[in-house]
Residue, then its C-alpha position, 0 to 999 in steps of 0.5 A: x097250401x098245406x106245406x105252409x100250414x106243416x111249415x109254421x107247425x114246425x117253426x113254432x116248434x122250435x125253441x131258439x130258432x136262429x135267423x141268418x146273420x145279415x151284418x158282413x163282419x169286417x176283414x179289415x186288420x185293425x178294427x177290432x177283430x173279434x172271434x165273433x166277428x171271424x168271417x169263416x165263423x160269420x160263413x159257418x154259422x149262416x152255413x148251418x141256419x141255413x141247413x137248419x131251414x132246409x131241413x125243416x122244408x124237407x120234413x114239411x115236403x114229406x109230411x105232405x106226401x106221407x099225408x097225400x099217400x094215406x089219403x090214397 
């Protein structure tokens, strides 16, 4: 329970946390194309959110432990 309590603490520290974009962006040649609508930048930002959060799960696992190990 205590990872969850560490988890929300670090998420509400963080300013503009991005979520993962759900919305495909279309491959089809002449709808439009733009860059923000690329699929390999689509890939590469969902790529790096997604490291983002389990960066912050890994912090949140090591609080816990560092916390587990001075109560020893």
């Amino acid at each position: 329970m205590r990872i969850h309590e560490l988890m929300i603490a670090l998420l509400n520290q963080q300013k503009d946390l991005e979520l993962i974009d759900t919305e495909t962006p279309s491959i089809e040649i002449g709808r439009g194309n733009h860059a923000n609508e690329d699929p390999a930048r689509w890939l590469d930002r969902n790529h790096r959110v997604l490291k983002h959060y389990q960066a912050l799960v890994r912090t949140a696992i090591t609080i816990d432990a560092l916390l587990d190990a001075e109560q020893d």
